[in-house]
C-alpha positions as CSV (number, residue, x, y, z in Angstrom):
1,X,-21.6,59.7,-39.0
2,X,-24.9,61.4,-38.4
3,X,-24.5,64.6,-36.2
4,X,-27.1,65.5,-33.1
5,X,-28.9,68.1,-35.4
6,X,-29.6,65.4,-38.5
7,X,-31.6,63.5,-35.3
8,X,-34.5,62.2,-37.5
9,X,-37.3,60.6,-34.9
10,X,-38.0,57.0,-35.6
11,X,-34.7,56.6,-37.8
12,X,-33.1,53.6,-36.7
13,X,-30.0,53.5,-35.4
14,X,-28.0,51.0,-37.1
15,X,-24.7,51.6,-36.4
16,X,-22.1,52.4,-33.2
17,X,-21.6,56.1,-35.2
18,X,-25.5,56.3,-35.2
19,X,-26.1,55.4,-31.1
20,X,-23.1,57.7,-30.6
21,X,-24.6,60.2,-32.2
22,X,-27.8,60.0,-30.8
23,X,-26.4,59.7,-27.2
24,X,-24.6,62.8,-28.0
25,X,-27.7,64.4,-28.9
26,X,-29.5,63.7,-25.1
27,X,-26.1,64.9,-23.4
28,X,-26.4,67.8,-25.7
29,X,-23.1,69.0,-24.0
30,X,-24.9,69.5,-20.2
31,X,-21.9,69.7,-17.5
32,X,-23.0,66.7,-15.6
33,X,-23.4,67.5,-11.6
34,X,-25.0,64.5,-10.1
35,X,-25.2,60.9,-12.4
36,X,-27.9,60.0,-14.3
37,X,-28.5,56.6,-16.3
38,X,-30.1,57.6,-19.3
39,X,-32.0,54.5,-20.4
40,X,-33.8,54.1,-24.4
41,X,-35.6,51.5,-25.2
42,X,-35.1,50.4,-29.0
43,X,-37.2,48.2,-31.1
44,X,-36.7,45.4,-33.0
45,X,-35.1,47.8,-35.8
46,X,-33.0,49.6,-33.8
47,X,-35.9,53.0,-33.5
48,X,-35.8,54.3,-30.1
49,X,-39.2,54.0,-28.4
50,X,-41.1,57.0,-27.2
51,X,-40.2,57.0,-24.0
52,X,-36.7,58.1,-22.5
53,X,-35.9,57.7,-18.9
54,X,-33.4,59.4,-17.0
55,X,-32.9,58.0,-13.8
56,X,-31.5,60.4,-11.4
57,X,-29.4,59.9,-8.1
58,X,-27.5,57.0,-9.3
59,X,-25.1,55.7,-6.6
60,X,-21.4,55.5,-7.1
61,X,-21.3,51.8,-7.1
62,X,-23.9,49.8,-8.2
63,X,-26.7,48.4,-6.2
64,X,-28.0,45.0,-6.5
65,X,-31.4,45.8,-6.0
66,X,-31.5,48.5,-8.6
67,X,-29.8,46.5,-11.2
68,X,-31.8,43.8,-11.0
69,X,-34.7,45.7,-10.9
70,X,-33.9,47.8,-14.6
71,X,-33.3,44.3,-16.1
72,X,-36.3,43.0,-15.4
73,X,-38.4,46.9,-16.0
74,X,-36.4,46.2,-19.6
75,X,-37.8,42.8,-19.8
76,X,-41.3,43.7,-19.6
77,X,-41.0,47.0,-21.9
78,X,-39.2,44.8,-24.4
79,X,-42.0,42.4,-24.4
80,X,-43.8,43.4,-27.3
81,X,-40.2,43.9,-29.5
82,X,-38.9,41.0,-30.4
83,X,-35.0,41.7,-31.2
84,X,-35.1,44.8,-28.6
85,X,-32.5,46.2,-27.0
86,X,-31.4,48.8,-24.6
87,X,-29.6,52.1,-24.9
88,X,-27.7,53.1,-21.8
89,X,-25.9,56.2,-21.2
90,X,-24.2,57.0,-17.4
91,X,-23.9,61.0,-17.6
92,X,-21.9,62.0,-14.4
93,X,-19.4,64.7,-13.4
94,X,-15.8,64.2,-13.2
95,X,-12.8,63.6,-15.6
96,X,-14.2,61.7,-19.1
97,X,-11.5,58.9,-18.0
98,X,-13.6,55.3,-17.1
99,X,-13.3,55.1,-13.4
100,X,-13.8,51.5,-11.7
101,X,-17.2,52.5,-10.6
102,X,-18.3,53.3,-14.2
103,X,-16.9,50.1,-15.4
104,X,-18.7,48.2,-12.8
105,X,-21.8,49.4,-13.6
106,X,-21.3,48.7,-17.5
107,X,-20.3,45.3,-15.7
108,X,-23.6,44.7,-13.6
109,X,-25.8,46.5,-16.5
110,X,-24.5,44.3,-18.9
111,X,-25.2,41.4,-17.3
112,X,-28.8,41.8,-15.8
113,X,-29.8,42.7,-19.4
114,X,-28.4,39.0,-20.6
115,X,-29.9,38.0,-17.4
116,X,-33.5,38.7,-18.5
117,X,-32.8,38.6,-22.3
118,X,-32.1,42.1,-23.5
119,X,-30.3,42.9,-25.8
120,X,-27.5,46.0,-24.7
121,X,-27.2,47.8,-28.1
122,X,-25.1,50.3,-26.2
123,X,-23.5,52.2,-23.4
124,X,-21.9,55.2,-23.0
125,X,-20.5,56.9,-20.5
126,X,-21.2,61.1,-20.7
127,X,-19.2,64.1,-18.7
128,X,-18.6,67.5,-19.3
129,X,-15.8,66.8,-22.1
130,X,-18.7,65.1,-23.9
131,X,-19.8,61.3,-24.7
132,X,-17.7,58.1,-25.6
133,X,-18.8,54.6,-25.3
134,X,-17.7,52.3,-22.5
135,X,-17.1,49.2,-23.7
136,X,-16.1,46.0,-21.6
137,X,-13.0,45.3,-22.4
């Protein structure tokens, strides 16, 4: 696994152990007190673009609106990459258990990026006791 200090910039994250680490390596162990979708836009080779957006003030439950908008901001970004995906990352406060909000929002994420043709090369979910993917099973 490659750790948060053997971040290299435009090394491609190939792997689940590599997006892991790299998510890590944003959450850099902050305690979380509001959520934040982190969103990273990766090219066709799995490098993360140069530009990393956290969006603050993220509601509890996801909004239709806001959803649909990201998909289709990720569309247009993605334009130019063919085979590029979408690193997500919802940092909030709280126990590190998946609550149903966070699982609905991997839910509705998940499917406005297939909505608009994105691939979703991750998604994590980050708290105070550190990062672990959320997966939708």
């Amino acid at each position: 696994m490659t750790s948060s200090s053997e971040m290299i910039p435009d090394q491609p994250l190939r792997d689940d152990a590599a997006l892991l680490a790299f998510a890590t390596f944003l959450h850099d162990g902050v305690t979380p007190r509001r959520r934040t979708l982190w969103l990273v836009m990766l090219d066709g080779e799995r490098r993360p673009l140069p530009v990393i957006v956290p969006v603050d003030h993220v509601p509890e439950e996801p909004d239709a609106l806001m959803v649909s908008n990201l998909g289709r901001a990720w569309s247009e970004i993605l334009l130019g990459e063919p085979g590029g995906s979408v690193l997500l990352m919802l940092e909030r406060p709280g126990p590190a258990a998946p609550s149903f909000d966070d699982l609905a929002w991997r839910a509705a994420l998940g499917a406005a990026a297939a909505e608009h043709g994105v691939g979703l090369a991750a998604f994590f979910l980050a708290t105070a006791d550190g990062v672990r993917p959320l997966t939708p099973d």
